[in-house]
N, CA, C and O atoms as a GROMACS GRO file, in nm:
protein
  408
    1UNK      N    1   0.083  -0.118   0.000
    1UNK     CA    2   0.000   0.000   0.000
    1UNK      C    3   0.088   0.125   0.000
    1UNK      O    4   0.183   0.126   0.077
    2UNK      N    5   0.056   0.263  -0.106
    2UNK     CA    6   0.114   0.388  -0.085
    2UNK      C    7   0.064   0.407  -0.004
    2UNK      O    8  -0.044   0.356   0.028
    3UNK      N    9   0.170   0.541   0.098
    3UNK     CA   10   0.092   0.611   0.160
    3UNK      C   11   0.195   0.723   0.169
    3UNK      O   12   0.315   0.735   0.149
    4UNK      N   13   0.080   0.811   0.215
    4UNK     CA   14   0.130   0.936   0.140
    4UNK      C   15   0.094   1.061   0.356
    4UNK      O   16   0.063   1.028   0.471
    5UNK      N   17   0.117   1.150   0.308
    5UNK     CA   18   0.081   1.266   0.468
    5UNK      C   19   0.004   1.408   0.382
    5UNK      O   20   0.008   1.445   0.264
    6UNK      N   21  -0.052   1.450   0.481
    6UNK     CA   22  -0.057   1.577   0.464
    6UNK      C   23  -0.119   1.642   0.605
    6UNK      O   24  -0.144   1.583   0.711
    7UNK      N   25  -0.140   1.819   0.563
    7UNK     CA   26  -0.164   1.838   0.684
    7UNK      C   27  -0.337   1.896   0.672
    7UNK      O   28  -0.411   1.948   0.589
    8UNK      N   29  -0.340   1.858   0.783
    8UNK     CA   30  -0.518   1.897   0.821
    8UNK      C   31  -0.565   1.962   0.939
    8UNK      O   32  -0.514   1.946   1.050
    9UNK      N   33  -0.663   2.036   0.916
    9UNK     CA   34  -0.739   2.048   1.048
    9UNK      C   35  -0.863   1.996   1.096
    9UNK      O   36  -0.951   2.072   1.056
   10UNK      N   37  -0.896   1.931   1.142
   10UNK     CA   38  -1.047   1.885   1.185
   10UNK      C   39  -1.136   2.004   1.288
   10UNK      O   40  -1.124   2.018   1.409
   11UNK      N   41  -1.239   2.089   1.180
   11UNK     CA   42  -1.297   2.154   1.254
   11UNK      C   43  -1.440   2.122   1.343
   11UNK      O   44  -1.499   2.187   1.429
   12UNK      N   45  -1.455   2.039   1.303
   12UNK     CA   46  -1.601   1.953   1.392
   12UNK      C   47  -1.601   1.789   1.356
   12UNK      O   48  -1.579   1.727   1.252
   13UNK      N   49  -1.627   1.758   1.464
   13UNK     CA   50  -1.642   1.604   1.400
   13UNK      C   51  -1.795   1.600   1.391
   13UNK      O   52  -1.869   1.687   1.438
   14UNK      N   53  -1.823   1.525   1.345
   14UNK     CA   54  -1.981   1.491   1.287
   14UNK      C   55  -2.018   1.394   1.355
   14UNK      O   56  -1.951   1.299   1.396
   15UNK      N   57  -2.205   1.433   1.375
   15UNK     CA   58  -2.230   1.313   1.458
   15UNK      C   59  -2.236   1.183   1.373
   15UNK      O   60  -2.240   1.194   1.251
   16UNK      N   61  -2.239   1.029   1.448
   16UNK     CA   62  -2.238   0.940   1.342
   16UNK      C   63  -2.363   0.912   1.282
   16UNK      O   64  -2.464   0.950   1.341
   17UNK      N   65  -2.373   0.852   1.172
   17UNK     CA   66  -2.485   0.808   1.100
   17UNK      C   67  -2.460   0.695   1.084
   17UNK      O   68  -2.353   0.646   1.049
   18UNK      N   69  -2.600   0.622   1.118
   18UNK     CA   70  -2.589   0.471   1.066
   18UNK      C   71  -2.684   0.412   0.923
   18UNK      O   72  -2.806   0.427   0.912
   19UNK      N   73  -2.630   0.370   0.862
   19UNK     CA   74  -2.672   0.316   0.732
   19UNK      C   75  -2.648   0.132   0.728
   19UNK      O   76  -2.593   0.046   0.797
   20UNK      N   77  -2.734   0.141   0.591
   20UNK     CA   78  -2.781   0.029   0.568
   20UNK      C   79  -2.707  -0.039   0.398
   20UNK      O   80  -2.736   0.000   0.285
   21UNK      N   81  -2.634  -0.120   0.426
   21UNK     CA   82  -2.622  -0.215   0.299
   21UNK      C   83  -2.692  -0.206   0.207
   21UNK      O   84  -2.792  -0.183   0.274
   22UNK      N   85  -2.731  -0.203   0.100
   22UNK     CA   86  -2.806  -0.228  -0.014
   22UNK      C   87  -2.780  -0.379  -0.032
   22UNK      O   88  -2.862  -0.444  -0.097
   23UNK      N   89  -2.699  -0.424   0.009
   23UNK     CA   90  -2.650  -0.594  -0.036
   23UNK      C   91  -2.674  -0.662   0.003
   23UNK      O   92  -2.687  -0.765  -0.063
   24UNK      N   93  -2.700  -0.660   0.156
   24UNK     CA   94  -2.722  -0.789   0.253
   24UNK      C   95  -2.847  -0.721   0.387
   24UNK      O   96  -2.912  -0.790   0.466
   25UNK      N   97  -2.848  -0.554   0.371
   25UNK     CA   98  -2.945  -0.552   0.482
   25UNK      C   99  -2.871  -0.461   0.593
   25UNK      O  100  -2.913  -0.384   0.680
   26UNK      N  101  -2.742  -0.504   0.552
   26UNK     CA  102  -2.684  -0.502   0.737
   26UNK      C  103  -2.668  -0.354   0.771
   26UNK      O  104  -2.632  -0.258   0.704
   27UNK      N  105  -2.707  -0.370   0.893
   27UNK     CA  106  -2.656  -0.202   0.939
   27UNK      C  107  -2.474  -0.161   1.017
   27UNK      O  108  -2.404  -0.237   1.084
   28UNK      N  109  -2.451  -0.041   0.979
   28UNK     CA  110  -2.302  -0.009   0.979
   28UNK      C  111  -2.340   0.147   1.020
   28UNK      O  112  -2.444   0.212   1.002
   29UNK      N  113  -2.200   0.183   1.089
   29UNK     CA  114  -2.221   0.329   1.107
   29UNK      C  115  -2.094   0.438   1.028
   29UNK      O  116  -1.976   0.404   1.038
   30UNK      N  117  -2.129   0.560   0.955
   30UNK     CA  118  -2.004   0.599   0.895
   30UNK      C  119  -1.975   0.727   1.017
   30UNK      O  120  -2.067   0.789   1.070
   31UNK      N  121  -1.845   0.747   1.044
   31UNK     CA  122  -1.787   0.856   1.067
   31UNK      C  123  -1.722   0.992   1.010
   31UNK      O  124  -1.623   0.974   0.940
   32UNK      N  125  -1.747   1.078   1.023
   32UNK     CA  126  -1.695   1.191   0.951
   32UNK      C  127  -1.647   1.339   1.027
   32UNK      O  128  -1.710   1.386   1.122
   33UNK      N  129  -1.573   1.377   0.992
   33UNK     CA  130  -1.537   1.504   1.048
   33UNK      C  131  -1.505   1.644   0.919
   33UNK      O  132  -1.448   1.636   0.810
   34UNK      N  133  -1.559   1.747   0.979
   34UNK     CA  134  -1.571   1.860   0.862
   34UNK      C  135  -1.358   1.903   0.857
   34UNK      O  136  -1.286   1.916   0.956
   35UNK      N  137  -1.328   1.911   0.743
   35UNK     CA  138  -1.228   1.914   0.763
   35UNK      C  139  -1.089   2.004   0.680
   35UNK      O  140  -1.030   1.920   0.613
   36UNK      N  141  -1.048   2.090   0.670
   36UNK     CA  142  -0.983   2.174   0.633
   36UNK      C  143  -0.882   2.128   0.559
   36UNK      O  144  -0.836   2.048   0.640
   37UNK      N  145  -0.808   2.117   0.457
   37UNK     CA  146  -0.699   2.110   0.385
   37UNK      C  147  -0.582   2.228   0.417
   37UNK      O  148  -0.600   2.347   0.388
   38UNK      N  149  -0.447   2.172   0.487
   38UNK     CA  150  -0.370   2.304   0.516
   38UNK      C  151  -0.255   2.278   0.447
   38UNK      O  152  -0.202   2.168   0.451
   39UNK      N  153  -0.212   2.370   0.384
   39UNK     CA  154  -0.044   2.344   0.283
   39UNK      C  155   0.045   2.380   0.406
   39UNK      O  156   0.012   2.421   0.517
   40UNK      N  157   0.188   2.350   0.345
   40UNK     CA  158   0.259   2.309   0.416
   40UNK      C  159   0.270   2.434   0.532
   40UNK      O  160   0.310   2.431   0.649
   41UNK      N  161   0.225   2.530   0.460
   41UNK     CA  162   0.279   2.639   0.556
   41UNK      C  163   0.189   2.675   0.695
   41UNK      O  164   0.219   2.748   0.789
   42UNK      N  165   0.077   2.602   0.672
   42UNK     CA  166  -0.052   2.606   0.721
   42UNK      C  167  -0.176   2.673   0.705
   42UNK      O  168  -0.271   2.695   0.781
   43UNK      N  169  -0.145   2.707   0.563
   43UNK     CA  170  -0.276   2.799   0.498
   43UNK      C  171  -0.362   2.713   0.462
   43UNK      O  172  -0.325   2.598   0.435
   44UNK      N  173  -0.514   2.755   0.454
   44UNK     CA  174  -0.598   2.660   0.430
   44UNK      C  175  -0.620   2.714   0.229
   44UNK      O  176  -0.618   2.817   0.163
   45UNK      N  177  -0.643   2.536   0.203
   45UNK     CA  178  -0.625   2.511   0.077
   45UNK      C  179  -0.758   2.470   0.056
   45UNK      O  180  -0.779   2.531  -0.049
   46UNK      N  181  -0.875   2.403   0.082
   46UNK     CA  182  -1.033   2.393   0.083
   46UNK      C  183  -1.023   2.311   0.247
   46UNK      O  184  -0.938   2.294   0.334
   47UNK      N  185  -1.219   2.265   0.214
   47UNK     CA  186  -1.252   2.222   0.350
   47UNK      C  187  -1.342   2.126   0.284
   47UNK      O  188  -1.394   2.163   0.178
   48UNK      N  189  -1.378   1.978   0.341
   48UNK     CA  190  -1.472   1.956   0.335
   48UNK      C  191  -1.440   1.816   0.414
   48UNK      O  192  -1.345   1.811   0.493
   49UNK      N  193  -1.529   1.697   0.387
   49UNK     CA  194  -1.588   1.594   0.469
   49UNK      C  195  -1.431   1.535   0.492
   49UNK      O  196  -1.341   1.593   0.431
   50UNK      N  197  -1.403   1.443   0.561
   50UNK     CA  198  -1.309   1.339   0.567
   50UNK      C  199  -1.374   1.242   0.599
   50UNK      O  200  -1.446   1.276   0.693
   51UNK      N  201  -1.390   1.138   0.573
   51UNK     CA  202  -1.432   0.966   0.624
   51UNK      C  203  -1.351   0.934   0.716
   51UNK      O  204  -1.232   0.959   0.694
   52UNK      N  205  -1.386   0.871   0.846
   52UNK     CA  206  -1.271   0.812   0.950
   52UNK      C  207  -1.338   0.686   0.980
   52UNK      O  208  -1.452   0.645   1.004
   53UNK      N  209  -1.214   0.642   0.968
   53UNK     CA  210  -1.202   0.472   1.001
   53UNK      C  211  -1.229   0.434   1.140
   53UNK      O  212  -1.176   0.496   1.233
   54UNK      N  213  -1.319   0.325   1.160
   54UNK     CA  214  -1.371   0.275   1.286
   54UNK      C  215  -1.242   0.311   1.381
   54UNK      O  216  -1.256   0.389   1.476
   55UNK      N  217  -1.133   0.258   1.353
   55UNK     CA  218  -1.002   0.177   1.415
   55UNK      C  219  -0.954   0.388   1.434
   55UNK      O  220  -0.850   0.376   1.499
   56UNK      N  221  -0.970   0.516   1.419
   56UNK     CA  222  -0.944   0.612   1.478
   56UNK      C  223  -1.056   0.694   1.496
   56UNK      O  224  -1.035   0.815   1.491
   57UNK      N  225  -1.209   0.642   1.520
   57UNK     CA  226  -1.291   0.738   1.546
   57UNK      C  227  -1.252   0.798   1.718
   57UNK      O  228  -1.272   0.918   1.739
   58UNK      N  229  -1.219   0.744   1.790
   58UNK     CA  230  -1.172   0.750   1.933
   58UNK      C  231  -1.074   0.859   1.915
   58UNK      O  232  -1.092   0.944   2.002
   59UNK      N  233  -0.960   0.894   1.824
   59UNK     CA  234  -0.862   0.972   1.816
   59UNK      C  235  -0.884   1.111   1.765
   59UNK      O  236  -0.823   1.205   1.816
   60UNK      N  237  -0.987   1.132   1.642
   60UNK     CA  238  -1.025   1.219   1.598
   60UNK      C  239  -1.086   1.351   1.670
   60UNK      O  240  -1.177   1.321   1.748
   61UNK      N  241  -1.062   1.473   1.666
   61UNK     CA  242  -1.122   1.565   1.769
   61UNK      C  243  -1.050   1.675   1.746
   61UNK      O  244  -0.930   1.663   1.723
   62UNK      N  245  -1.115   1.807   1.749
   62UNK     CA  246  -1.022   1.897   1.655
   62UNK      C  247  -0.944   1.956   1.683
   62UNK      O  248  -0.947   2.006   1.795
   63UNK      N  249  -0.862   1.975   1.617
   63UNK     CA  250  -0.730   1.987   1.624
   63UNK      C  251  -0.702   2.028   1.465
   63UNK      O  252  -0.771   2.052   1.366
   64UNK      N  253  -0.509   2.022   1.509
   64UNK     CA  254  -0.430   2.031   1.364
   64UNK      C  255  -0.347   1.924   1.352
   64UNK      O  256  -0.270   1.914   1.447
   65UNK      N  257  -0.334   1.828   1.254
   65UNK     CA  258  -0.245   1.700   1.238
   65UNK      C  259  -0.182   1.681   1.123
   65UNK      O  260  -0.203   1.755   1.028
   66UNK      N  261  -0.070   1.548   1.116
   66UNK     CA  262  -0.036   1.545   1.030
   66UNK      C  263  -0.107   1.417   0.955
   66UNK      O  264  -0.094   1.307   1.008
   67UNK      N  265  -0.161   1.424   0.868
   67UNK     CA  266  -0.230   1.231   0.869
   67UNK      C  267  -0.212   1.208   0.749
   67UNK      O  268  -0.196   1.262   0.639
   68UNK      N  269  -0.220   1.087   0.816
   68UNK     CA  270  -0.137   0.959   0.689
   68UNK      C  271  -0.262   0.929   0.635
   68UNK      O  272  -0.369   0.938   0.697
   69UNK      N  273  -0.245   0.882   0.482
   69UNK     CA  274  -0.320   0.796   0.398
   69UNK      C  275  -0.260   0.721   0.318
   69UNK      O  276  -0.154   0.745   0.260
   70UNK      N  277  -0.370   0.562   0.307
   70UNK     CA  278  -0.315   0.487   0.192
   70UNK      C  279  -0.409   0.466   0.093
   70UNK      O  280  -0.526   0.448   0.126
   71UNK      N  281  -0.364   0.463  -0.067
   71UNK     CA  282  -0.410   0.431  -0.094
   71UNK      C  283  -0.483   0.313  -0.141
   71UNK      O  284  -0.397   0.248  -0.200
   72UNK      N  285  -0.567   0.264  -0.146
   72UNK     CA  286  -0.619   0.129  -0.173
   72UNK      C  287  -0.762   0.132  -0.321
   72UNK      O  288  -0.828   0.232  -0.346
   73UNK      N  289  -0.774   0.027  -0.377
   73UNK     CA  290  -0.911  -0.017  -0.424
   73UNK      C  291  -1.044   0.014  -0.352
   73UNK      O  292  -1.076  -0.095  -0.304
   74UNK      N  293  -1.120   0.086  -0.325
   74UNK     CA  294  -1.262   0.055  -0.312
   74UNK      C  295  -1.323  -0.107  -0.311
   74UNK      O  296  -1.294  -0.186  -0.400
   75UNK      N  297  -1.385  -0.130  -0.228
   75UNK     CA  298  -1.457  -0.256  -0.248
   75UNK      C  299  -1.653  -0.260  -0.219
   75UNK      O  300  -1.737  -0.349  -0.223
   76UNK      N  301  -1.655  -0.128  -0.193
   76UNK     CA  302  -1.809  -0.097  -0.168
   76UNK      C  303  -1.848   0.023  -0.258
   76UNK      O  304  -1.761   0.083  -0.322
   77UNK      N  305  -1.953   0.050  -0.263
   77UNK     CA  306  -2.089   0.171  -0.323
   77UNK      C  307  -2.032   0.212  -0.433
   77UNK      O  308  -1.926   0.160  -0.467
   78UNK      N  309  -2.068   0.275  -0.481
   78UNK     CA  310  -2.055   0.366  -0.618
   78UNK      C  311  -1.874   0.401  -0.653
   78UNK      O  312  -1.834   0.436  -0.764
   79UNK      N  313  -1.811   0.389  -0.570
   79UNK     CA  314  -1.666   0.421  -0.603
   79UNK      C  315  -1.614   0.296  -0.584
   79UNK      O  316  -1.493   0.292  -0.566
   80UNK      N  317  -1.690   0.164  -0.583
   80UNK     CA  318  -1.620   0.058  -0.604
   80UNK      C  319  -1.510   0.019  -0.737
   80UNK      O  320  -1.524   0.037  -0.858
   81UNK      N  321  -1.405  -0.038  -0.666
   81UNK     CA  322  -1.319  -0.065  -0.827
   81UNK      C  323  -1.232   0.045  -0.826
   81UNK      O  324  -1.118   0.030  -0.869
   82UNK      N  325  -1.282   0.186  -0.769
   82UNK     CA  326  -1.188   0.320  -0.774
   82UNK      C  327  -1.077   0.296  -0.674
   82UNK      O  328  -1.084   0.211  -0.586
   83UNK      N  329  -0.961   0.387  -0.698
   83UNK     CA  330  -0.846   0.368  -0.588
   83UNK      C  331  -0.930   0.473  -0.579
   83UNK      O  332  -0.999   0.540  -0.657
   84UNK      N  333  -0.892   0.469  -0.391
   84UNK     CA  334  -0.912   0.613  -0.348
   84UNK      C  335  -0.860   0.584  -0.172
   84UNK      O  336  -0.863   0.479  -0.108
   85UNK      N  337  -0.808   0.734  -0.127
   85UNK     CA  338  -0.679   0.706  -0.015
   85UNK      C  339  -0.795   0.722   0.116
   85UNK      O  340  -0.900   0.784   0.123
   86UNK      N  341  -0.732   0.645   0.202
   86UNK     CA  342  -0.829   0.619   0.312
   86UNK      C  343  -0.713   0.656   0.442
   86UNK      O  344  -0.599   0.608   0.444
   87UNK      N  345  -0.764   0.739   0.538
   87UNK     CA  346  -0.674   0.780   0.656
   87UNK      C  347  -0.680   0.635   0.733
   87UNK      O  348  -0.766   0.548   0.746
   88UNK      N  349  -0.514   0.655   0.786
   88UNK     CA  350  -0.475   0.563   0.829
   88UNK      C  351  -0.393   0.597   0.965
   88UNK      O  352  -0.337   0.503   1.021
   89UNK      N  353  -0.385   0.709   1.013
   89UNK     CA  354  -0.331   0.764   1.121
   89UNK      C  355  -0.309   0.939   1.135
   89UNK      O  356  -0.278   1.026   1.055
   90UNK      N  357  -0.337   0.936   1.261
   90UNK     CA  358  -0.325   1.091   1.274
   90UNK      C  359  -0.205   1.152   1.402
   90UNK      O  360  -0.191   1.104   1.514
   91UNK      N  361  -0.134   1.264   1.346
   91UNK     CA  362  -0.010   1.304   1.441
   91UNK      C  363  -0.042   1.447   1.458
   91UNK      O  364  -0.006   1.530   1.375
   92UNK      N  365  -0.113   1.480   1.570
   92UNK     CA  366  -0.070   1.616   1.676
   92UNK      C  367   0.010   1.745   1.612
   92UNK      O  368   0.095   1.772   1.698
   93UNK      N  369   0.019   1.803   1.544
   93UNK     CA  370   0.098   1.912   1.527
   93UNK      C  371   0.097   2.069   1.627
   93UNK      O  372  -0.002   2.097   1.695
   94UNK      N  373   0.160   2.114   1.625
   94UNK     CA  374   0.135   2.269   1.652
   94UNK      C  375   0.063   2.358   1.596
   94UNK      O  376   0.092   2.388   1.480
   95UNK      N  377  -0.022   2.407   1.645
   95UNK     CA  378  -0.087   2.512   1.586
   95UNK      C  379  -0.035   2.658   1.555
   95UNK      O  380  -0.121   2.741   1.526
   96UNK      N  381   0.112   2.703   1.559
   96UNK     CA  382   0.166   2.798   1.534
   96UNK      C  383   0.108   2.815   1.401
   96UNK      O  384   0.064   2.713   1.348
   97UNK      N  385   0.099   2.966   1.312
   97UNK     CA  386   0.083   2.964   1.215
   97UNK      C  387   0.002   2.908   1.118
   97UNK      O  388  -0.001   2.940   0.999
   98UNK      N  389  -0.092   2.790   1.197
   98UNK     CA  390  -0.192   2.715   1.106
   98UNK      C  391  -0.331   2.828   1.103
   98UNK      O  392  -0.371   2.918   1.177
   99UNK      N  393  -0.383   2.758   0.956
   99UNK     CA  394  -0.518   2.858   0.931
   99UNK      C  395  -0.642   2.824   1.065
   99UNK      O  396  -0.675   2.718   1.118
  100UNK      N  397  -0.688   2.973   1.088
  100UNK     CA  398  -0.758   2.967   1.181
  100UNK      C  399  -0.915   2.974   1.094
  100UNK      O  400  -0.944   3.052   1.004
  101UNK      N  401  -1.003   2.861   1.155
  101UNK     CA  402  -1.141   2.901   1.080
  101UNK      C  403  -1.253   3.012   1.092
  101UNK      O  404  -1.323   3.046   1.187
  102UNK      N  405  -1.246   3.049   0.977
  102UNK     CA  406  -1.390   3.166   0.974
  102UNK      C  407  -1.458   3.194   1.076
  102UNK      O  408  -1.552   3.272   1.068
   0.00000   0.00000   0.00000
């Protein structure tokens, strides 16, 4: 698996929603947090959703980080078959100099 960093801010986490399979029925819950794109310098570059993985919904909470992604295949919904990079860890940074939100 690539994996790649960048830097972020998480300005709210979102409450969870639980959904339903189209395939089998089953119910699952997704996580999300509203989330800022910051270049290196810490300017903000856009904002929007991030998906978080069961295995760091506990870690997520806002802040400024550095987080890892890999990329992988899709194996579910409409972006099945697509690569697309899925967070895989998050690192604490300083908030010196990072974009402050609206």
């Amino acid at each position: 698996m690539s994996k790649f960093t960048s830097m972020i801010q998480v300005l709210k986490v979102d409450e969870p929603v639980e959904k339903t399979s189209p395939k089998d029925q089953s119910k699952y819950m997704v996580y999300t947090a509203q989330t800022a794109l910051l270049d290196d310098d810490g300017k903000l570059e856009k904002v929007g959703r991030l998906r978080i993985p069961e295995s760091l919904r506990e870690t997520v909470k806002e802040g400024i980080f550095r987080a890892s992604f890999a990329l992988e295949v899709a194996q579910w919904g409409q972006s099945k078959g697509d690569v697309i990079a899925s967070l895989v860890g998050l690192m604490p940074v300083s908030q010196k100099g990072a974009a402050k939100p609206a």
